[in-house]
One Martini backbone bead per residue (centre of mass of N, CA, C, O) as a GRO file, in nm:
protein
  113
    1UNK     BB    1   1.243   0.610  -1.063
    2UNK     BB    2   1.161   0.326  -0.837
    3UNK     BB    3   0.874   0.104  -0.789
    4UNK     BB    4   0.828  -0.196  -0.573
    5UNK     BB    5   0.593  -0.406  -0.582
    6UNK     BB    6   0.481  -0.676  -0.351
    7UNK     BB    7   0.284  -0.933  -0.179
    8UNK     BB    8   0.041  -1.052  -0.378
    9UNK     BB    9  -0.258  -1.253  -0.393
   10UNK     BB   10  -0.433  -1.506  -0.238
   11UNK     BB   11  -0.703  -1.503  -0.003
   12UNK     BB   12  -0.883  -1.542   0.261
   13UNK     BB   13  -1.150  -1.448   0.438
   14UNK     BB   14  -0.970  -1.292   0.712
   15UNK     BB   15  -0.697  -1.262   0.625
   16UNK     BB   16  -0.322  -1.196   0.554
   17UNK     BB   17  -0.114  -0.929   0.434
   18UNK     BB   18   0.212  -0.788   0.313
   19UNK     BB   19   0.299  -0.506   0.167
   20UNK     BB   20   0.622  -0.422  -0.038
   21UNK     BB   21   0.785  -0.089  -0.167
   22UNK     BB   22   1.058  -0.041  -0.356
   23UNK     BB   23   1.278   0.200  -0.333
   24UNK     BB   24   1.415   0.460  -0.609
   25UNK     BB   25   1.563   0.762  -0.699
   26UNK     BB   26   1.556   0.872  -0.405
   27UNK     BB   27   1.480   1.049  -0.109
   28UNK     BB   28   1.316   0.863   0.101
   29UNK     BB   29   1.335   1.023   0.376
   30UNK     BB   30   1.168   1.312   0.239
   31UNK     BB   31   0.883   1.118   0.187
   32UNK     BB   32   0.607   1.043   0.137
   33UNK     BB   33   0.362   0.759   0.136
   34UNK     BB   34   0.119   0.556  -0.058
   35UNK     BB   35  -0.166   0.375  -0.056
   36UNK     BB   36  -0.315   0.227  -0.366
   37UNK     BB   37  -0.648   0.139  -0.502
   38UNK     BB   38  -0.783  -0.045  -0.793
   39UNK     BB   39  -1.074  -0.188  -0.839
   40UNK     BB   40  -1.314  -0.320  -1.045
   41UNK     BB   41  -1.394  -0.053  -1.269
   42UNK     BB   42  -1.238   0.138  -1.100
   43UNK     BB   43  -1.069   0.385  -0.914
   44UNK     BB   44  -0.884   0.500  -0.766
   45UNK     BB   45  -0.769   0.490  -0.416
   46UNK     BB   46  -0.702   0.583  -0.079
   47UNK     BB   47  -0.556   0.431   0.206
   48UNK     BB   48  -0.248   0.514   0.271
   49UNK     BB   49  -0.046   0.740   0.489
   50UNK     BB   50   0.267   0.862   0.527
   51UNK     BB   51   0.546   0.991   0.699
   52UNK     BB   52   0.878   1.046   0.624
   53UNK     BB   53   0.909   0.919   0.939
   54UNK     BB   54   0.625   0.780   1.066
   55UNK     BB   55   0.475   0.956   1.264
   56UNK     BB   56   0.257   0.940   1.059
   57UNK     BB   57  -0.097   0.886   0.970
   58UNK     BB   58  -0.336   0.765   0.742
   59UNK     BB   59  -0.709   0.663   0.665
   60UNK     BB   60  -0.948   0.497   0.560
   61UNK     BB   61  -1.247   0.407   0.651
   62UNK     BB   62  -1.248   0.106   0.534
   63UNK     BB   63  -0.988   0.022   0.714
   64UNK     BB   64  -0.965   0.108   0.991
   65UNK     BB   65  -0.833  -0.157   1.197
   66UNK     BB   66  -0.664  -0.350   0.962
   67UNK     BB   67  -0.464  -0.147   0.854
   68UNK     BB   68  -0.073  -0.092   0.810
   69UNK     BB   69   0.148   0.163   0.798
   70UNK     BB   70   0.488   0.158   0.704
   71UNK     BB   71   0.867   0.205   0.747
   72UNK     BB   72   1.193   0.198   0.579
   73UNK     BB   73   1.468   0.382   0.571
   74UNK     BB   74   1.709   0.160   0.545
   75UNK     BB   75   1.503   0.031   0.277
   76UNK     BB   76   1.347   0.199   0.120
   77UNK     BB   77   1.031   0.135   0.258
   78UNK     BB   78   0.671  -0.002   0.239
   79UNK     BB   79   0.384  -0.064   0.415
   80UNK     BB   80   0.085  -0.306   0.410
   81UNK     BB   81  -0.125  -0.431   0.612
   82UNK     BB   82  -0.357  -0.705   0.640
   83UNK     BB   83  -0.629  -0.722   0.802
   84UNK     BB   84  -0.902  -0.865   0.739
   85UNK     BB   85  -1.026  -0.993   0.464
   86UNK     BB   86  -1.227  -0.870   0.173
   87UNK     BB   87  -1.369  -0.884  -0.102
   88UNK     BB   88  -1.371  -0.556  -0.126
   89UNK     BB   89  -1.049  -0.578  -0.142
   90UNK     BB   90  -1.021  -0.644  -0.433
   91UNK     BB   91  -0.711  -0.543  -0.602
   92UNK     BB   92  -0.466  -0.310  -0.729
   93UNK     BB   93  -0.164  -0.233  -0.522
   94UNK     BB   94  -0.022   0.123  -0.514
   95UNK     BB   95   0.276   0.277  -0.478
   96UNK     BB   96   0.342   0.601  -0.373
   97UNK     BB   97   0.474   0.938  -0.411
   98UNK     BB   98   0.420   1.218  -0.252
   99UNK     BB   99   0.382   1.488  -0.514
  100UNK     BB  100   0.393   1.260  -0.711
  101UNK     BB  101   0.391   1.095  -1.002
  102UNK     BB  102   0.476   0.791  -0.831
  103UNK     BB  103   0.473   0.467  -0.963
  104UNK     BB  104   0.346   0.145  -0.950
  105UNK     BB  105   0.274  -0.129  -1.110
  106UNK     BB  106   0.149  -0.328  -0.891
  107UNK     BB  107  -0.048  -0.551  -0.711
  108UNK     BB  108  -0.229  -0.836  -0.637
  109UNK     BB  109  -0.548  -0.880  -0.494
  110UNK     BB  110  -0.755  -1.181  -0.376
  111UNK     BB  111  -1.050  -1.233  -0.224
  112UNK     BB  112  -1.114  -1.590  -0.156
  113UNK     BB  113  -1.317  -1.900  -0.101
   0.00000   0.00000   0.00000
């Protein structure tokens, strides 16, 4: 099993970036997927997880209205969108598959001015 983010780098507030997950080694179209943050200092957190099929989604209160998961069957990938980013945003963004631990190495996101 193989998840590999991209798409993290450096964005200034109110930016946005959209994070990418592919993943391999296992039946993507079968599995939950989730992302997850951990800020400097802390531990990790739930940002957003999507259901295997893409109808259901649910989001961290602190993301909700900024932040959008979505997911490519035929690609075996999952994304994170993200708009309106701020300070607090700065983390290490982790793509998981849902009741496993199965994680990626994870992408690093930096909002400043």
């Amino acid at each position: 099993v193989q998840l590999v983010e991209s798409g993290g780098g450096l964005v200034q507030p109110g930016g946005s970036l959209r994070l990418s997950c592919v993943t391999s080694g296992f039946t993507f179209r079968d599995s939950g997927m989730s992302w997850y943050r951990q800020r400097p200092g802390e531990g990790r957190e739930l940002v957003a997880q999507i259901g295997n099929l893409g109808m259901t989604s649910d989001y961290a209160e602190f993301v909700k209205g900024r932040f959008r998961i979505a997911r490519n069957n035929g690609k075996n990938t999952v994304y994170l969108e993200m708009n309106n980013l701020e300070p607090e945003d700065t983390a290490v963004y982790f793509c998981k598959r849902n009741q496993y631990q199965q994680w990626g190495q994870g992408t690093q996101v930096t909002v400043s001015s």
